[in-house]
Structure formats: C-alpha cells, structure tokens
N, C-alpha and C positions, 0 to 999 in steps of 0.2 A: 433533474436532481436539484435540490433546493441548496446549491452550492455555497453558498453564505453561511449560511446555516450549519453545513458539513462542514465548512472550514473553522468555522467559530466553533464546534466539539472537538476538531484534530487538535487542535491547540490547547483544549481540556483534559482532555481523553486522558494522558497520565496520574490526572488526579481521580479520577475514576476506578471504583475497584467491586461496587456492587455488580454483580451480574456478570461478573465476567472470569471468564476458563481461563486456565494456563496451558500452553501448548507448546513443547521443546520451546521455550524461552517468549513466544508469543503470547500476549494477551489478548484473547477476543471476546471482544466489546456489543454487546447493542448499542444502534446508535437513535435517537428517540429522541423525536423535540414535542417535547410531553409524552401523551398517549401514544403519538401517532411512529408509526416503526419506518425508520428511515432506510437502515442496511445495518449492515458488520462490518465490525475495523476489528482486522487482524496485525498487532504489531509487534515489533520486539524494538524496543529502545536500545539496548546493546548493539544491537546489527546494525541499526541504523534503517530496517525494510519494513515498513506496513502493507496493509491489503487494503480496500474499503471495495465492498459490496452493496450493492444498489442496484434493486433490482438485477436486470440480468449482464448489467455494466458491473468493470470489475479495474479499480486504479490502484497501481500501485507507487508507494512513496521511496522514497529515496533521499536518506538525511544524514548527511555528515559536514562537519567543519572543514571539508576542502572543499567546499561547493561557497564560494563566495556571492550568493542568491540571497536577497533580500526577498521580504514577503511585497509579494504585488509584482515582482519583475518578471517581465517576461524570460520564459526558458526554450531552449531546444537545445537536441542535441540527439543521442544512440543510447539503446541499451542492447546488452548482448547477454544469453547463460554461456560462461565458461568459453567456449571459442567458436562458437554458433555465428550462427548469421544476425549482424546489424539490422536493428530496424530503429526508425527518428521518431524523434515526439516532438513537440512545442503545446507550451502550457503555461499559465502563469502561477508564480509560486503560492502556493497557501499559505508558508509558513517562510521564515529565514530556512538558508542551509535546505533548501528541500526541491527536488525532481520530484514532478506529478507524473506520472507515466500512464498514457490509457492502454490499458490491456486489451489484446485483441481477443474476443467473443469466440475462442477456441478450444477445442478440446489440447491442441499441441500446443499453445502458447503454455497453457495448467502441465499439460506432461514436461516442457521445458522446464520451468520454475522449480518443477518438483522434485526433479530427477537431475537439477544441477547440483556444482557446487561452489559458482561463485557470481553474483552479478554485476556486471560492468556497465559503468552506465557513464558517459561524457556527457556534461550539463555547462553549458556554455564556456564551453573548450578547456573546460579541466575535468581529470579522468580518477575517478572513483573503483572500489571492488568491493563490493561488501558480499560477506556469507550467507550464502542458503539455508546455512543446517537449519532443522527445524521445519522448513517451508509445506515439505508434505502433512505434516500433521496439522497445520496451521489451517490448511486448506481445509481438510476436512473438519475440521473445528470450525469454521469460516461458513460451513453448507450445513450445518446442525442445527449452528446459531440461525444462518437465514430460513431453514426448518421451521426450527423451533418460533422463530417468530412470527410465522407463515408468510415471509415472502413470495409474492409471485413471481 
C-alpha cells in the first residue's frame, strides 16, 4: 500500500464529496491517486470510526480528542467490540488524535464490528468508546464501492 499517499487523502478525504455514498452516518469514498484506484475509506466523522480498504487489507481508524497522539507518533495499545476479547496493535499515527488499527483478514473480526455496539480501543494508555451504529451498512457500502471499482 502506497501508505504516504493514503495518509496524505485521510487528511483530505472530508473535503471530498464527488463519488461518494452516505451510509447510516458513513461516507464512502474511492480513494484514487489519479486514474489509478487505491481502496475505500468508509467514515463517519461524528463517531470518530473509519474503514480503508486496500485490497484485501482492511484498517480501521480511531479519532477522538482524548487520544493525545500526534501525527507521526508511534501508537499501541487494544481494541475490544463491547466486552469481547482484547486484541494489540502498534502503528504510527496518520493523523493527530488517531489509532490505525490493522484489522484481522476475517470473516469474525467483519461479524464483530458489525454486530457490535461499542468500540473500545486504549491508544497509548488512555481509553476511548466510540459507537458502532451504522457499521454494518458501512461495510457493505465499503464492498460495492471495492466492486464497483473492481478491486481484486
């Protein structure tokens, strides 16, 4: 993934409105440097949760004002749906205020997400909850998009 690249659009991507669906509160994006089709960023700026699809890679974000993360700093930390089971990340930020989380390449990580209703995520020892609503429809808005843009 041309990760440069991707991070220099997350940081645009608000101002963005061609080409892209509304999903319970989500916007999903193509993401394109030119011609050429990068992925799908699924987000909702209210919640504070994105998606980005790439390929068969799938990260999700995590943004709010109690996460004292500067862009460039290194992160770890957990994320849990609701009162599931912990799993760590470490990652460096994209943006201020932001957890990269890499999503695990699974059918149950997608059925977690989708079928919760709260995510908790501790990003260098302060603890976050942000809401799911919306998340399933997101998803599938998220695989239309990658469709439709014929990702492999």
């Amino acid at each position: 993934m041309k990760k440069t690249l991707v991070t220099a659009f997350l940081t645009t991507v608000a101002a963005l409105s061609t080409g892209s669906a509304h999903a319970a509160g989500f916007t999903v994006t193509p993401m394109k440097d030119g011609e050429s089709f990068l992925g799908c960023l699924a987000q909702n700026t209210e919640s504070g949760i994105g998606f980005l699809a790439v390929g068969d890679k799938l990260a999700m974000f995590a943004n709010t004002d109690k996460f004292p993360i500067e862009k460039g700093q290194q992160v770890k930390g957990s994320w849990s749906v609701d009162d599931g089971d912990e799993a760590e990340f470490s990652s460096t930020a994209d943006s201020a205020h932001t957890a990269t989380i890499d999503v695990p390449n699974a059918s149950e990580a997608v059925a977690t997400l989708t079928q919760g209703e709260e995510l908790n995520v501790t990003a260098n020892g302060v603890d976050a909850s942000l809401p799911l609503a919306g998340t399933e429809q997101a998803f599938t808005d998220l695989l239309a998009c990658m469709q439709k843009e014929g990702a492999e």
